[in-house]
C-alpha positions as CSV (number, residue, x, y, z in Angstrom):
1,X,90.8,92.1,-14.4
2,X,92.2,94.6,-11.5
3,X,94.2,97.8,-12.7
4,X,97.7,95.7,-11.5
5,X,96.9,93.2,-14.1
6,X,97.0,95.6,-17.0
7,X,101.1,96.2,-16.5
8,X,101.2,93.0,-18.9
9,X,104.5,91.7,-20.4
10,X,103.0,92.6,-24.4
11,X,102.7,96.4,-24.0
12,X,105.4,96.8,-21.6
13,X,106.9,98.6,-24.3
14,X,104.3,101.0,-23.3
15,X,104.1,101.4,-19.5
16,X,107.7,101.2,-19.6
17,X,108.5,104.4,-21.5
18,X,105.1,106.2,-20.6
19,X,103.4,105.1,-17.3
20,X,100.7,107.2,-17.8
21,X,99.2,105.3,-20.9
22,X,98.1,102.8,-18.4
23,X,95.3,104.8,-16.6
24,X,95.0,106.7,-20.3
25,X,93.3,103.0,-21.6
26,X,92.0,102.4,-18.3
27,X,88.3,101.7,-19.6
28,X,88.9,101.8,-23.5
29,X,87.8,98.9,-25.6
30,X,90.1,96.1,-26.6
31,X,90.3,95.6,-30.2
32,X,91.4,93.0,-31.9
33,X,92.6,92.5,-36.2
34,X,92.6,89.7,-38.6
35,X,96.9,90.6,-38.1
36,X,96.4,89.5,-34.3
37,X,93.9,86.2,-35.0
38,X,96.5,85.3,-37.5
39,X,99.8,85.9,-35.2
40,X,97.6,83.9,-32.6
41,X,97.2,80.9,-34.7
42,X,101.2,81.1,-36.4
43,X,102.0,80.5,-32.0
44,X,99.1,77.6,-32.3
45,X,100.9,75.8,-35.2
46,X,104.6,76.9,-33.7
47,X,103.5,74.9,-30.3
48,X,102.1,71.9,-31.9
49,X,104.9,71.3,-34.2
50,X,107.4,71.7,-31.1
51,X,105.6,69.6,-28.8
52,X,104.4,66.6,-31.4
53,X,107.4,66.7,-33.7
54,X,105.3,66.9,-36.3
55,X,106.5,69.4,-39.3
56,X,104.4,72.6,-40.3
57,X,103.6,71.3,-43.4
58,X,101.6,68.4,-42.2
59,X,98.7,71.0,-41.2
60,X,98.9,72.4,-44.3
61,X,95.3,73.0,-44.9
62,X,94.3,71.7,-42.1
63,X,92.3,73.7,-39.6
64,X,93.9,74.1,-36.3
65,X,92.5,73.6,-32.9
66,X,91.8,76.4,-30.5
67,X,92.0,79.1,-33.8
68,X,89.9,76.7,-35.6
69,X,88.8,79.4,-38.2
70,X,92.4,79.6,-39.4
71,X,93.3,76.8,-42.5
72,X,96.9,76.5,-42.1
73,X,98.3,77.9,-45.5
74,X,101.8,76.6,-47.3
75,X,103.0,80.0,-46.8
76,X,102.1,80.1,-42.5
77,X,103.7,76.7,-42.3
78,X,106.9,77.7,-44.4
79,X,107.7,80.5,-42.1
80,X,106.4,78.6,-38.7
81,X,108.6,75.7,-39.6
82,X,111.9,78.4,-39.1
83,X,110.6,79.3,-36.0
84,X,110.5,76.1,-34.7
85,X,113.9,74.8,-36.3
86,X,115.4,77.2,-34.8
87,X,114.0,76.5,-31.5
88,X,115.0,73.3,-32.1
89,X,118.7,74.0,-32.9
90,X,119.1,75.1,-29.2
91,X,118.8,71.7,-27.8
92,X,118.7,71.5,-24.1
93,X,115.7,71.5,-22.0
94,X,112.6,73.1,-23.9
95,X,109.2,74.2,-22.6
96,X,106.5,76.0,-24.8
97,X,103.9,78.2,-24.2
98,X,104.9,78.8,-20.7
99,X,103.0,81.1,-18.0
100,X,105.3,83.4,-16.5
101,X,104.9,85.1,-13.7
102,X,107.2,88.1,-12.6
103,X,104.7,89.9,-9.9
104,X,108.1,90.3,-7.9
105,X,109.3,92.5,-10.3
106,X,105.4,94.3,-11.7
107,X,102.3,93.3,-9.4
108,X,100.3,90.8,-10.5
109,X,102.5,90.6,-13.6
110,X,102.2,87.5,-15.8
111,X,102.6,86.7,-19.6
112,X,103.5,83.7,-21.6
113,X,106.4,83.0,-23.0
114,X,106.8,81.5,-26.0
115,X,109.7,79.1,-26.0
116,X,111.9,78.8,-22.7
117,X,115.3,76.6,-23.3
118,X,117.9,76.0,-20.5
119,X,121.3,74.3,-21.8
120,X,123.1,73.0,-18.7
121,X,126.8,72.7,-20.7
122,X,126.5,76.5,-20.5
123,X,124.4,77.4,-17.7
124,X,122.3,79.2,-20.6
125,X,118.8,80.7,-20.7
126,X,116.9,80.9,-23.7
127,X,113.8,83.1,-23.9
128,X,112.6,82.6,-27.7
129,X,109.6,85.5,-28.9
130,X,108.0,84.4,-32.2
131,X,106.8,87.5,-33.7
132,X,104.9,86.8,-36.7
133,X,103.8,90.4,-38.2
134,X,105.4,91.7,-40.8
135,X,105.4,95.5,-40.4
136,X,107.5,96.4,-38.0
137,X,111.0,95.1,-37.8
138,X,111.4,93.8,-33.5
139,X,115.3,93.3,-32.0
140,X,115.7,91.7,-28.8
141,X,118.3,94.5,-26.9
142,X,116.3,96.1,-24.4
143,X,113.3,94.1,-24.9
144,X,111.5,94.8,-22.3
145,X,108.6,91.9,-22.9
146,X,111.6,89.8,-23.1
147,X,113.4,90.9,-19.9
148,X,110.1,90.2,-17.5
149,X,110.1,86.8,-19.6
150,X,113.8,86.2,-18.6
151,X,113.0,87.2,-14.7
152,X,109.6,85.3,-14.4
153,X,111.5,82.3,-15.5
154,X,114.9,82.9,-14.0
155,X,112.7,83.4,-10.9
156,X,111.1,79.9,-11.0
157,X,114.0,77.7,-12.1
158,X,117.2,79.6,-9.9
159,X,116.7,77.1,-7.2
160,X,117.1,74.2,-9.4
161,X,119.2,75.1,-12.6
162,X,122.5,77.1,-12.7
163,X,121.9,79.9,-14.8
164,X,124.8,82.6,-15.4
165,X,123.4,84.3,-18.9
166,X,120.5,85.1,-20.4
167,X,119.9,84.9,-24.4
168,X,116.6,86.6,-25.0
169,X,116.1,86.2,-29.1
170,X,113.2,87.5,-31.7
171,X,112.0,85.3,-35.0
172,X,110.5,87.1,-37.4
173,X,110.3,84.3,-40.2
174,X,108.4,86.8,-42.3
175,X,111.1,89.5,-42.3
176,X,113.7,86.9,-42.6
177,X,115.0,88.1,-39.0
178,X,116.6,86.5,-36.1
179,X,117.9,88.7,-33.1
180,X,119.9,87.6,-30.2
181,X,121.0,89.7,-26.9
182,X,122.9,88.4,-24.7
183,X,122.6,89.4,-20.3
184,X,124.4,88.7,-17.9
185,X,122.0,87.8,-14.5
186,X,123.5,90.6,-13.0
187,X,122.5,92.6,-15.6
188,X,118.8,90.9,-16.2
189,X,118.4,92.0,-12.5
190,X,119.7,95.6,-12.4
191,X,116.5,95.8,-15.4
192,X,114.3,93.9,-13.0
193,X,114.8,97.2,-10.5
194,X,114.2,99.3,-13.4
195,X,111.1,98.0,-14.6
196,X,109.7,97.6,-11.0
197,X,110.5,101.3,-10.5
198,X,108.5,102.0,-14.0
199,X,105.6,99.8,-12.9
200,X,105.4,101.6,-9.2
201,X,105.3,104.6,-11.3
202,X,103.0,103.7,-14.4
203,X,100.3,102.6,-11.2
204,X,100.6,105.8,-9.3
205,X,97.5,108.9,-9.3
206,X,100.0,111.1,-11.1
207,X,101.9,108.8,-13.5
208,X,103.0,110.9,-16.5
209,X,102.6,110.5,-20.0
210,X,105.6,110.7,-22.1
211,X,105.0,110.6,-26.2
212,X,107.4,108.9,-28.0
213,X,107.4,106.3,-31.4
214,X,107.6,103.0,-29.8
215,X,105.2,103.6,-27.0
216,X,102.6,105.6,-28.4
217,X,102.6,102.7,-31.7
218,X,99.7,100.6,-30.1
219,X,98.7,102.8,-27.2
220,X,94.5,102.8,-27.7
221,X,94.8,106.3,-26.1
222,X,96.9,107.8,-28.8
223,X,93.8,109.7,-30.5
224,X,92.6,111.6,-27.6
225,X,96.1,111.9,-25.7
226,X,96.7,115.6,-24.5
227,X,100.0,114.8,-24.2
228,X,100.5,114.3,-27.9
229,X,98.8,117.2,-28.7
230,X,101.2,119.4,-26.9
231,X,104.4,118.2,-28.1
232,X,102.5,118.9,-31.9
233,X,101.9,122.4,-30.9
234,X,105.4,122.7,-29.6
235,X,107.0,120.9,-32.3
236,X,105.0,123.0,-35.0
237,X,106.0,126.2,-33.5
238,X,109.4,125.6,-32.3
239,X,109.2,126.3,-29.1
240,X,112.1,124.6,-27.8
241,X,113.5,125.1,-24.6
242,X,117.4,124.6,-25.8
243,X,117.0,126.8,-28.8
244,X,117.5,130.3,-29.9
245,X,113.8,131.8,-30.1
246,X,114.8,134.9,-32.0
247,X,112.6,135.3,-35.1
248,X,114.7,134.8,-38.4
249,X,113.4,134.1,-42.0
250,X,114.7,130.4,-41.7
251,X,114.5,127.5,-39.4
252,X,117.5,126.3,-38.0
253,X,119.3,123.5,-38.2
254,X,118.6,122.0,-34.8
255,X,114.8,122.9,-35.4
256,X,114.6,121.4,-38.1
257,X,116.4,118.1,-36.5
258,X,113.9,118.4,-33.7
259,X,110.7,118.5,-36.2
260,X,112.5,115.6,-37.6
261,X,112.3,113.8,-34.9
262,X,109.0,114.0,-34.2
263,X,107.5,113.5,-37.9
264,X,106.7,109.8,-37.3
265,X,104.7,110.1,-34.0
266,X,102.7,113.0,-35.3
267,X,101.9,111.4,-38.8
268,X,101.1,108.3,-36.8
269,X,99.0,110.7,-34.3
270,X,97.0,112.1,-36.9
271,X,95.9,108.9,-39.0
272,X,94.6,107.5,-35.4
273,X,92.2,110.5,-34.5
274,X,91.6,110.1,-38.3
275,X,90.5,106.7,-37.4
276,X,88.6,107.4,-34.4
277,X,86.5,110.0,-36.0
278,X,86.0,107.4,-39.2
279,X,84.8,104.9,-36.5
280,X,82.5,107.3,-34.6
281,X,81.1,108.0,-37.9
282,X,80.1,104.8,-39.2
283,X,78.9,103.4,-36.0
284,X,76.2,105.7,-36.4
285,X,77.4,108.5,-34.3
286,X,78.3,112.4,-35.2
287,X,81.8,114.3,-35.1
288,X,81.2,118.4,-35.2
289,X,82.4,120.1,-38.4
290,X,83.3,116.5,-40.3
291,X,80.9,114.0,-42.3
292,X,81.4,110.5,-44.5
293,X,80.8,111.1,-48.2
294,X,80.7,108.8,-50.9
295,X,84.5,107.8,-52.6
296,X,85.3,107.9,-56.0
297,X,83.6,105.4,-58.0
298,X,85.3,102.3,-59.9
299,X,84.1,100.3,-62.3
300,X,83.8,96.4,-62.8
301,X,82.4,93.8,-64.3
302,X,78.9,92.7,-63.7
303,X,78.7,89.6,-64.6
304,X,80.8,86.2,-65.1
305,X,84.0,86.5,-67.1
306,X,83.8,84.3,-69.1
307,X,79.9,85.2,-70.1
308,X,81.0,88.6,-70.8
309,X,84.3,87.5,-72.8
310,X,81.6,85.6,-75.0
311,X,79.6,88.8,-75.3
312,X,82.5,91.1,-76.5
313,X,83.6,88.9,-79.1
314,X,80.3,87.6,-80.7
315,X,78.3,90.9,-80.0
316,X,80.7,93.2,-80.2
317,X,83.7,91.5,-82.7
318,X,86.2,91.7,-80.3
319,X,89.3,89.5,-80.6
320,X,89.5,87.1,-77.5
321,X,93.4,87.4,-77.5
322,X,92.6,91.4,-76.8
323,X,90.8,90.5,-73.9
324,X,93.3,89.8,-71.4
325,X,96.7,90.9,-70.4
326,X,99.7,89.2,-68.5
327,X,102.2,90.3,-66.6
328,X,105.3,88.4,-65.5
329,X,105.4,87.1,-62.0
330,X,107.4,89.1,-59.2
331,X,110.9,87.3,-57.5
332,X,108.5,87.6,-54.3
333,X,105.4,85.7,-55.8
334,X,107.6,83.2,-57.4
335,X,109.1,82.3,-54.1
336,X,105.8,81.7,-52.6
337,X,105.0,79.2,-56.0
338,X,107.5,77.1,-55.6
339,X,107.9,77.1,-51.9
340,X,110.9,78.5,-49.7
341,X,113.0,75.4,-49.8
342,X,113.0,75.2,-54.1
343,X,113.6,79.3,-53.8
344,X,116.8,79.3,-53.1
345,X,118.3,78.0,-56.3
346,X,116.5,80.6,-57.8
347,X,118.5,83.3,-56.6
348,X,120.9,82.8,-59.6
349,X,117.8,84.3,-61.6
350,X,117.5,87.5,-59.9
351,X,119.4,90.9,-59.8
352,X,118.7,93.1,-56.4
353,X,118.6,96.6,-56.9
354,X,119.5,99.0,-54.4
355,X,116.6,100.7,-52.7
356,X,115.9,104.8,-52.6
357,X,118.2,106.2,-49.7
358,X,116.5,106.7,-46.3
359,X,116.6,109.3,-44.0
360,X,116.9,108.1,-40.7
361,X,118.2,108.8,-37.2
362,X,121.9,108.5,-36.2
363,X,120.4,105.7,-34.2
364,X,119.3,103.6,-36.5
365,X,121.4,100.6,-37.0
366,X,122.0,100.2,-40.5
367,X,125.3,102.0,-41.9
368,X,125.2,104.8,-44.1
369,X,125.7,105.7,-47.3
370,X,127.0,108.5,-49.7
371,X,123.9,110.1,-51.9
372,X,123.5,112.2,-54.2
373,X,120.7,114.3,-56.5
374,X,120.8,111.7,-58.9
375,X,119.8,109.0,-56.5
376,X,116.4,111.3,-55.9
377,X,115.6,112.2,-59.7
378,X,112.3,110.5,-59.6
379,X,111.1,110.9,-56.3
380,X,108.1,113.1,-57.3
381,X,104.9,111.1,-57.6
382,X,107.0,108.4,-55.5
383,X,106.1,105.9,-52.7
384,X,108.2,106.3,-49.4
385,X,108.5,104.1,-46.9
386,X,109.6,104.7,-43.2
């Protein structure tokens, strides 16, 4: 694979925002995560239910094809089985799985695409992204894997279909989230300039790197990036070029907002050098001033349940009905029991309680809300979630 090749599509997210991650990985191992092999084989079972017309569930327990070590679950074709209805809702003319090549826009840049739809009535292009993790939330505005999607296709189809927009949309069946964003051409091709401009960069002998959340998320360099390091040591010691430095006996406001802003990136930082030294480690190698130890100890069973229930209740006089607990299924787990479709009626047996309030940017899309101290009472020896 030549150095061009690496400006892919998937971590354009990357190059994009910091075009010196690219010679950063230049070298570093791909890895790979039962997450990925199972995204892989969710596409698998999305393109054979589009192309065949056969439904998700069909496969159900079924092994599929090319990810052949994946038995298609109830659950996987529940949430495939949006994907593809929704794909299907578009009507027009559909393609799946479709290389795409943009190398006018990125050199040697290709990627596939995973649904491509083209309604004549209003000279419309669909570029559909199935994104089947489950962690992190992905909206289609800016999108820059779907923008060199929209031009590699735009590209080969302009000569024979009229296209005046661009609809570039993400499913994420397990976050129950659909987003559209609509471009004009004109607009799809003042990005194509802008990402060309990013790639010349990114490919360059003195690309820079530029930390930030959403590029430094998957970037393989992230442990042993200098670059992260010193925005840490500036962060930490507010050294800020638009603040007051005089010494007071408090941070300020706008310190505070700018250590804020950099929380995420660092925690994230410091769990992947955390992770590279824990790999180093237990592949046998040594890391100066650190060792593995042994973790705390648990306790189980050694034998068959049921031989040991026997055991505790002739041996021992135990009653059996002391021998086991039960605990009431979640809303969640009951879902998954009785399958999507039969869920929905069961709504009327819920209640939804509101969820701890979040601190978040001014940039986050999701209005906000009046708190109070009450609304925090038992936050110590809490779980928080970004």
């Amino acid at each position: 694979m030549t150095a061009h090749a690496k400006l892919s599509a998937s971590n354009s997210a990357m190059w994009f925002a910091c075009p010196g991650s690219i010679k950063a990985i230049d070298g570093l191992p791909d890895t790979s995560s039962v997450f990925a092999d199972e995204g892989s084989a969710a596409h698998e079972l999305g393109e054979i239910c589009l192309t065949t017309g056969a439904a998700a569930s069909e496969w159900v327990g079924k092994p599929l094809i090319e990810w052949s070590a994946w038995t298609v679950t109830a659950e996987m074709a529940d949430y495939v089985q949006q994907y593809v209805d929704y794909v299907k809702s578009l009507g027009g003319e559909q393609a799946y799985e479709i290389r795409c090549d943009f190398s006018e826009w990125v050199p040697e840049g290709f990627g596939t695409s995973d649904a491509i739809v083209y309604v004549a009535d209003t000279k419309t292009l669909h570029v559909v992204d199935l994104k089947y993790g489950q962690g992190v939330k992905v909206y289609a505005d800016n999108n820059a894997q779907g923008i060199l999607y929209a031009l590699g296709v735009y590209d080969a189809m302009t000569l024979s279909h009229e296209i005046e927009r661009v609809v570039i949309t993400i499913v994420q069946p397990r976050l129950d989230h659909i987003d559209e964003w609509v471009i004009s051409v004109d607009d799809l091709l003042t990005w194509g300039e802008r990402l060309a401009q990013a790639a010349e960069l990114a490919l360059s002998d003195d690309a820079p790197r530029v930390p930030g959340d959403k590029q430094c998320q998957w970037c393989k360099a992230k442990p042993t990036c200098p670059a992260l390091l010193k925005l840490t040591e500036q962060t930490l010691s507010a050294d800020f070029d638009d603040l007051d430095l005089i010494a007071t006996d408090r941070l300020t406001d706008a310190q505070m907002a700018q250590a804020l802003g950099h929380r995420k990136l660092i925690l994230s930082w410091l769990d992947a050098i955390e992770a590279e030294v824990i790999g180093r480690l237990t592949s046998g190698g040594s890391f100066p001033g650190y060792k593995m130890v042994a973790g705390r100890s648990s306790r189980d069973w050694a034998d068959d349940e049921k031989v040991i229930a026997n055991q505790l209740v002739g041996s021992f006089g135990a009653d059996r009905e002391d021998l086991y607990t039960q605990r009431f299924i979640t809303p969640a787990a009951a879902e998954k029991l009785v399958g999507k479709k039969a869920a929905k009626d069961l709504g009327a047996l819920m209640r939804k309680s509101e969820g701890r309030p979040t601190l978040v940017p001014e940039s986050d899309k999701r209005p906000a809300v009046t708190v109070s101290a009450a609304d925090f009472d038992d936050i110590e020896g809490s779980e928080t979630h970004d």
